[in-house]
N, CA, C and O atoms as a MOPAC input file, in Angstrom:
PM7 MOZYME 1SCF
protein

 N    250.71700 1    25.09800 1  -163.38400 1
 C    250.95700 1    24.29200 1  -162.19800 1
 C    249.65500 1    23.63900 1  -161.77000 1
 O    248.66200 1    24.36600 1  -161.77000 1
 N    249.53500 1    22.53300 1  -161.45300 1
 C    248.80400 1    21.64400 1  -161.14200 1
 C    248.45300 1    21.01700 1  -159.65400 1
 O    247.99400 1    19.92100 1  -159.33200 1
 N    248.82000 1    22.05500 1  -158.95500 1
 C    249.31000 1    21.43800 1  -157.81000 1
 C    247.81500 1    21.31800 1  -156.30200 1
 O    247.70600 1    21.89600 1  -155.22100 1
 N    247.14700 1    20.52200 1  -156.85700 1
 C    245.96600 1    20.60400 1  -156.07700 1
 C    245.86700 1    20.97200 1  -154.23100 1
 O    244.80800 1    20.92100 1  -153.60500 1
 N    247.03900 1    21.28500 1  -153.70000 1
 C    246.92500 1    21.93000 1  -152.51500 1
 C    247.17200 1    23.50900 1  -152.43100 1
 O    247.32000 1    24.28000 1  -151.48300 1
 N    247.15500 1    23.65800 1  -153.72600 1
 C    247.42300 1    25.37300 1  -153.49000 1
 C    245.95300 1    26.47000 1  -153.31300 1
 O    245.93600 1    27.69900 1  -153.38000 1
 N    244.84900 1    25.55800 1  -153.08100 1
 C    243.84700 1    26.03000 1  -152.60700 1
 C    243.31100 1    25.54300 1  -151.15200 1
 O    242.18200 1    25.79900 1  -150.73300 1
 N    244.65300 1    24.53200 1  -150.19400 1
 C    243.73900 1    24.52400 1  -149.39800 1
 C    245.03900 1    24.72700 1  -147.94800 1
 O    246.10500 1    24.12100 1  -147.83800 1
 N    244.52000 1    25.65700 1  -147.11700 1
 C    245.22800 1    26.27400 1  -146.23400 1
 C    246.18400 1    25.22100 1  -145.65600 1
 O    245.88200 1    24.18300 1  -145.06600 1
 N    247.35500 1    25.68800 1  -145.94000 1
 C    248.49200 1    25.04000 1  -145.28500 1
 C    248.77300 1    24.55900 1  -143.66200 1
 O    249.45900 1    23.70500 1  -143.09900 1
 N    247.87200 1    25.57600 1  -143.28500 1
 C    248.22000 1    25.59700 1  -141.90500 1
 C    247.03100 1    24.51800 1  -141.22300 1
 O    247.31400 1    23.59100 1  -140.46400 1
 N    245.50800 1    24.91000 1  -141.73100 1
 C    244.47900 1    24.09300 1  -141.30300 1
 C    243.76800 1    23.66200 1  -142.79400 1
 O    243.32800 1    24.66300 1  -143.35900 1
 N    243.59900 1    22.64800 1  -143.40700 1
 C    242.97100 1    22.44400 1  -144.48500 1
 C    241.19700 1    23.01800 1  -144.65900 1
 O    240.57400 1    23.47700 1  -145.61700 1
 N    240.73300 1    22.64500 1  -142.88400 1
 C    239.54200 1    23.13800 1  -143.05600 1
 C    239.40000 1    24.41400 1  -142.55200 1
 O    238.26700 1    24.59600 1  -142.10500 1
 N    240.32000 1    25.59700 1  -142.43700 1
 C    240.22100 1    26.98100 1  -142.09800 1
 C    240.41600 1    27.86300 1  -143.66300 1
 O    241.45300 1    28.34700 1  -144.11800 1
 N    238.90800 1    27.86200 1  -144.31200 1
 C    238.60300 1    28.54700 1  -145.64900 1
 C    239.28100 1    29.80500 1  -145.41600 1
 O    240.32000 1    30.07400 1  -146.01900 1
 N    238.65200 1    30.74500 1  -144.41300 1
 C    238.71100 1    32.51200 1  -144.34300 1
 C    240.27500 1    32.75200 1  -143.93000 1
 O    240.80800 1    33.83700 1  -144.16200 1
 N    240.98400 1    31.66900 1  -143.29800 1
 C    242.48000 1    31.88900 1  -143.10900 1
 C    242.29600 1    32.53400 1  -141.64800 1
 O    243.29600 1    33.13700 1  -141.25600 1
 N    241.25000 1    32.51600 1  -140.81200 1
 C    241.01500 1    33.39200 1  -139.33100 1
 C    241.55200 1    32.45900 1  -138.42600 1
 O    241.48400 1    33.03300 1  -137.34000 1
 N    241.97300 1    31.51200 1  -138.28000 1
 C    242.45100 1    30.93300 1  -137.26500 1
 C    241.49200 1    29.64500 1  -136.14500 1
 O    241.67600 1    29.02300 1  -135.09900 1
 N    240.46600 1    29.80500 1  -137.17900 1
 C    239.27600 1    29.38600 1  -136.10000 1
 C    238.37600 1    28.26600 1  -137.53900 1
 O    238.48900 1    28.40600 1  -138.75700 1
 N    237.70600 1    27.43200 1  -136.91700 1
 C    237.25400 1    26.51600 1  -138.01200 1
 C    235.65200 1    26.58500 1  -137.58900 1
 O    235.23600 1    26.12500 1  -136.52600 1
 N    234.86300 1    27.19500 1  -138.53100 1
 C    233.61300 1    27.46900 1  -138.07000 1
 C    232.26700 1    27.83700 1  -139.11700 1
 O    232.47700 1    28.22800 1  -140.26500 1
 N    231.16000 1    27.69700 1  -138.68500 1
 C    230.47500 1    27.82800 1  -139.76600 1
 C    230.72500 1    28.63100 1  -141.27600 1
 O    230.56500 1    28.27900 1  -142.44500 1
 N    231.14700 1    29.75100 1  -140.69600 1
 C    231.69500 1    31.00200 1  -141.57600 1
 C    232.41000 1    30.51800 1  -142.96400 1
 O    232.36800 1    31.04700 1  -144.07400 1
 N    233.28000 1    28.98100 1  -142.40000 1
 C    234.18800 1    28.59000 1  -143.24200 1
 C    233.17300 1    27.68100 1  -144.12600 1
 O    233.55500 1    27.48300 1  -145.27900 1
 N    232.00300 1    27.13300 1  -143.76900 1
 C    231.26100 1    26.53400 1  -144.41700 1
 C    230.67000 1    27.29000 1  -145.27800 1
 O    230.46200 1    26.74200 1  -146.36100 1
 N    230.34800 1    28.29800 1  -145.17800 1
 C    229.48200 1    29.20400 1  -145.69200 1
 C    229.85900 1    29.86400 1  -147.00400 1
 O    229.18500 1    30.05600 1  -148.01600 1
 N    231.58300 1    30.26600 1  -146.60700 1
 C    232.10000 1    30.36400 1  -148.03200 1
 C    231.94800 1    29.64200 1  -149.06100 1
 O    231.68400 1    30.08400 1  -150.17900 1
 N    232.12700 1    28.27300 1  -148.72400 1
 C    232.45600 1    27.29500 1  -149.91400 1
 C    231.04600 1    26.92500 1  -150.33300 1
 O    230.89300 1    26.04200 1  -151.17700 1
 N    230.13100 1    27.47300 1  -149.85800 1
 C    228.23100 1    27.16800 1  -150.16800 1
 C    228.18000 1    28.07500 1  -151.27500 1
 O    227.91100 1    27.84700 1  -152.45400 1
 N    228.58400 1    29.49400 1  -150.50300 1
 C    228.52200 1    30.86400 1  -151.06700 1
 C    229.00300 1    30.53300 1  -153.04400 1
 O    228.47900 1    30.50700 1  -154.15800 1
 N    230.36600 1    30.34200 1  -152.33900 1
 C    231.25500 1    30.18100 1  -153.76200 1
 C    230.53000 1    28.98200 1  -155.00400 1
 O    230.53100 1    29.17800 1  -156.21900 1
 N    229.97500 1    27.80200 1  -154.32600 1
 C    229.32200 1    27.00200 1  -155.04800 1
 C    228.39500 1    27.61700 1  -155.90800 1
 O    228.17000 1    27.47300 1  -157.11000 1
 N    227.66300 1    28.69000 1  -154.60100 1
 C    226.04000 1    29.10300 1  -155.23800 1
 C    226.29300 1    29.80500 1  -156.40700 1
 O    225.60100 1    29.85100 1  -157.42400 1
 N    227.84600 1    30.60100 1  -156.05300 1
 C    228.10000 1    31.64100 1  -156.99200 1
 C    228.26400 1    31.38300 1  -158.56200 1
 O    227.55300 1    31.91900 1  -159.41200 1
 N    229.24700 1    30.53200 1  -158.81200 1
 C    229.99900 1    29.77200 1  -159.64400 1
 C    229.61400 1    28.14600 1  -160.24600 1
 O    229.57900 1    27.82200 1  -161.43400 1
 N    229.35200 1    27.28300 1  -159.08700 1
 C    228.88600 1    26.30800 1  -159.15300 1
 C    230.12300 1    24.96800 1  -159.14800 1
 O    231.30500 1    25.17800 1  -159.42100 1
 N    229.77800 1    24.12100 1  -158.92100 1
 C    231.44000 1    22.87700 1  -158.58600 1
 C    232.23100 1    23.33800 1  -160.12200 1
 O    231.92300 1    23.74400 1  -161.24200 1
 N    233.22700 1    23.03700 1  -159.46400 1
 C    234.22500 1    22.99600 1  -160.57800 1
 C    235.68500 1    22.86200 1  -160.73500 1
 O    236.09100 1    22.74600 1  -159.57900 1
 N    236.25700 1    22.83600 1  -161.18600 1
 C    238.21900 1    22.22600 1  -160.84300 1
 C    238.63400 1    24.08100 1  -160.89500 1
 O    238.36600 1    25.05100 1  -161.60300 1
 N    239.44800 1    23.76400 1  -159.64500 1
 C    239.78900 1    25.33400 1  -159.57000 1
 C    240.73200 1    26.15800 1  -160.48200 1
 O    241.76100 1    25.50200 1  -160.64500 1
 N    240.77100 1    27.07300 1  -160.99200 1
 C    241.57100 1    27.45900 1  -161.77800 1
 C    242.83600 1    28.22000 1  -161.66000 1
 O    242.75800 1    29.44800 1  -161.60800 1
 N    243.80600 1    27.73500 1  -161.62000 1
 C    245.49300 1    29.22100 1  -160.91600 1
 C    245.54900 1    30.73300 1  -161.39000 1
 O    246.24900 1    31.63100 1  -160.92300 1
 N    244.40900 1    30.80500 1  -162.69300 1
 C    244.78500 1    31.77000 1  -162.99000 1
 C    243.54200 1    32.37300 1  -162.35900 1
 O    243.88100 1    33.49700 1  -161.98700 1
 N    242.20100 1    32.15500 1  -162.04300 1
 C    241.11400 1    32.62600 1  -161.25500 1
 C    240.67100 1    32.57200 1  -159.88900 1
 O    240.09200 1    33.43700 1  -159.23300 1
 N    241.05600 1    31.35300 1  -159.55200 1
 C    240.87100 1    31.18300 1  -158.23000 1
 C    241.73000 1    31.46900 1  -157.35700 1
 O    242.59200 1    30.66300 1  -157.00900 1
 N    241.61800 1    32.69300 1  -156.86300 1
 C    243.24300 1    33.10700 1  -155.92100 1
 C    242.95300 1    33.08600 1  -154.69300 1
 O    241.87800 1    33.49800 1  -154.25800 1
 N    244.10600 1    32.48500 1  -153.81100 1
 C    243.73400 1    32.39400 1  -152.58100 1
 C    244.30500 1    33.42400 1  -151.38000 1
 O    245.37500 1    33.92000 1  -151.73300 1
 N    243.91400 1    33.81900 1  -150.20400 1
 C    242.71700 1    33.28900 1  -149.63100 1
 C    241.20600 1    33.81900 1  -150.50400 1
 O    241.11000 1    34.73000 1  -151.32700 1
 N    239.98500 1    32.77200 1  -149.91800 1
 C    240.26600 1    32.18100 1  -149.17700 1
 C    240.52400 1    30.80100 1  -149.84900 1
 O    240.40300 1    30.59300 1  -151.05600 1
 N    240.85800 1    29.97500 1  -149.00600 1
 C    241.19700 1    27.94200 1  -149.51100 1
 C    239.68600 1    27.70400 1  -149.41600 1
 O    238.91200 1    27.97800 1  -148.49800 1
 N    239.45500 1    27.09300 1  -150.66800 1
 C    238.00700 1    26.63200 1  -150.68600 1
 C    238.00900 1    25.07700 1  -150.96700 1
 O    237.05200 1    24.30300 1  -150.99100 1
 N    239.15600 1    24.87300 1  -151.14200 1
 C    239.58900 1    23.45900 1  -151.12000 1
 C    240.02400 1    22.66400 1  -150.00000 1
 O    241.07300 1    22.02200 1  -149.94100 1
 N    239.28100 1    22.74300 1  -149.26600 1
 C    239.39200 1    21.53900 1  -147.87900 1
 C    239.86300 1    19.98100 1  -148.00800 1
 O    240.70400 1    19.27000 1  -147.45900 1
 N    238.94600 1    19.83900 1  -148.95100 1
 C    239.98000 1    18.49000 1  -149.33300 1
 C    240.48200 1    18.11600 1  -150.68000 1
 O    239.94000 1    17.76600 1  -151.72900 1
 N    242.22400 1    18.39400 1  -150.12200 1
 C    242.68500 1    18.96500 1  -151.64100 1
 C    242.48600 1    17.68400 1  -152.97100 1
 O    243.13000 1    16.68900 1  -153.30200 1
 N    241.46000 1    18.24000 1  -153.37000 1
 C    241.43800 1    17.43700 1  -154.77700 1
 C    241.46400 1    18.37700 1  -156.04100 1
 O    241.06100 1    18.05400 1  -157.15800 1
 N    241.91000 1    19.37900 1  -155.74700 1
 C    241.97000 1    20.71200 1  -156.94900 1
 C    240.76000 1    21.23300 1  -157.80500 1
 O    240.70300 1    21.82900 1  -158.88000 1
 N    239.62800 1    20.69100 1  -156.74400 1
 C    238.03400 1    21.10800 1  -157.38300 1
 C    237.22700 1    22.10800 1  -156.25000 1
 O    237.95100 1    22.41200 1  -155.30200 1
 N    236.38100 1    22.44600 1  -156.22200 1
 C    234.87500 1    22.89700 1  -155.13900 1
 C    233.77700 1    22.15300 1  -155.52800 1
 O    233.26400 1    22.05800 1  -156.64300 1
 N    233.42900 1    21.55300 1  -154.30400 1
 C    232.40000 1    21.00000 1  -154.48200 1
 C    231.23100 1    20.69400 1  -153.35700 1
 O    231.21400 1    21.63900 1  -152.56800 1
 N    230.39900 1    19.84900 1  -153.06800 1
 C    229.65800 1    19.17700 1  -151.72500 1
 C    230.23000 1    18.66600 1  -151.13300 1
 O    229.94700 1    18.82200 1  -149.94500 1
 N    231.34400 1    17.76400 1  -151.41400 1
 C    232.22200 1    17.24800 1  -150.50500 1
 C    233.29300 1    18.34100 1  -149.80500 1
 O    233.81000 1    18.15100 1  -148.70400 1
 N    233.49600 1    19.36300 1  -150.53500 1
 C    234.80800 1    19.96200 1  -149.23600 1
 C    233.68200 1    21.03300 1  -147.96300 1
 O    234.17100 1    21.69400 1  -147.04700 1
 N    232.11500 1    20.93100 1  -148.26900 1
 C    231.28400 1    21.52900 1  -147.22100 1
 C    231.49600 1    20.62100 1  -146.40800 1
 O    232.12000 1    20.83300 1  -145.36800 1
 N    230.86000 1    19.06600 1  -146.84000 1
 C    230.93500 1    17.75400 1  -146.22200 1
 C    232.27300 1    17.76900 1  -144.95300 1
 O    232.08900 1    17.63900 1  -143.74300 1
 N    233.39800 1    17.93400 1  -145.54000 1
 C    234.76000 1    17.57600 1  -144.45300 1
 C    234.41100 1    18.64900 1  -143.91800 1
 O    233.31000 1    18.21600 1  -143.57700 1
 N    234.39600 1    20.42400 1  -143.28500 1
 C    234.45000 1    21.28300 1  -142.75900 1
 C    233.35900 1    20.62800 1  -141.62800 1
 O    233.48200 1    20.49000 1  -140.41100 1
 N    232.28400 1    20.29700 1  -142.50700 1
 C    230.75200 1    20.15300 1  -141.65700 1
 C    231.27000 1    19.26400 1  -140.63700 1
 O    230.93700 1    19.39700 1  -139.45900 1
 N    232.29400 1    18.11100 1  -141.14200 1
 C    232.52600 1    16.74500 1  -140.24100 1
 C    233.38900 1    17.04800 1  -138.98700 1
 O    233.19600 1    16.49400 1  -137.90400 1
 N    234.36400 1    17.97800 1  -139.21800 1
 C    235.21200 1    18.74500 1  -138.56000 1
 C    235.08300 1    19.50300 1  -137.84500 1
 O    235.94700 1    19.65100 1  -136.97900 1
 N    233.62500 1    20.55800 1  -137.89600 1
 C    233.34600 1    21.12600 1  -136.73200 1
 C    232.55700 1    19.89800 1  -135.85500 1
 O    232.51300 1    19.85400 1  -134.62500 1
 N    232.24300 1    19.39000 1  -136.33400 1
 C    231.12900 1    18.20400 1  -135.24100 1
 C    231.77000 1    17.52200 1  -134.59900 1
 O    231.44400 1    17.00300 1  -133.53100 1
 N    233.36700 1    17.37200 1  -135.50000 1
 C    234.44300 1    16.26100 1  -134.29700 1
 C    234.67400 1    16.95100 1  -133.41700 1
 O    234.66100 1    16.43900 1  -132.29700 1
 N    234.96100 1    18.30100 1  -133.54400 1
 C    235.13000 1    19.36100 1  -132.30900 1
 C    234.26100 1    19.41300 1  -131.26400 1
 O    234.64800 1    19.29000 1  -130.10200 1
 N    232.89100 1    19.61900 1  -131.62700 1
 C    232.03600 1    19.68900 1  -130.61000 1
 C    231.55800 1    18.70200 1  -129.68400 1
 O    230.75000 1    19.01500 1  -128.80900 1

């Protein structure tokens, strides 16, 4: 399955940890996960969710789904 939103939270696209709240924390994962692993197209059989590290569903991790979270807490504030 191919389905590039199955990594990114249904409910809030930019709520990574699934807590209800959109906040650094959620940035931090997808840094974390970068640092860990490094960008890459997510995989169904490895990448299990939570958490959604795909903020903006393009079925990868990368600088850009820090980018939208980052943009998203700042529209908030």
């Amino acid at each position: 399955d191919s389905d590039p939103f199955r990594w990114t939270n249904p409910v809030s696209r930019f709520d990574v940890n699934n807590n209800g709240d959109i906040d650094p924390l959620d940035v931090l994962m997808v840094i974390n996960e970068i640092n860990r692993r490094g960008s890459r197209e997510l995989d169904p059989l490895t990448d299990l969710t939570p958490p959604y590290l795909d903020a903006n569903p393009d079925g990868s991790i990368d600088p850009l789904d820090v980018l939208v979270i980052v943009n998203e807490i700042n529209r908030r504030n």
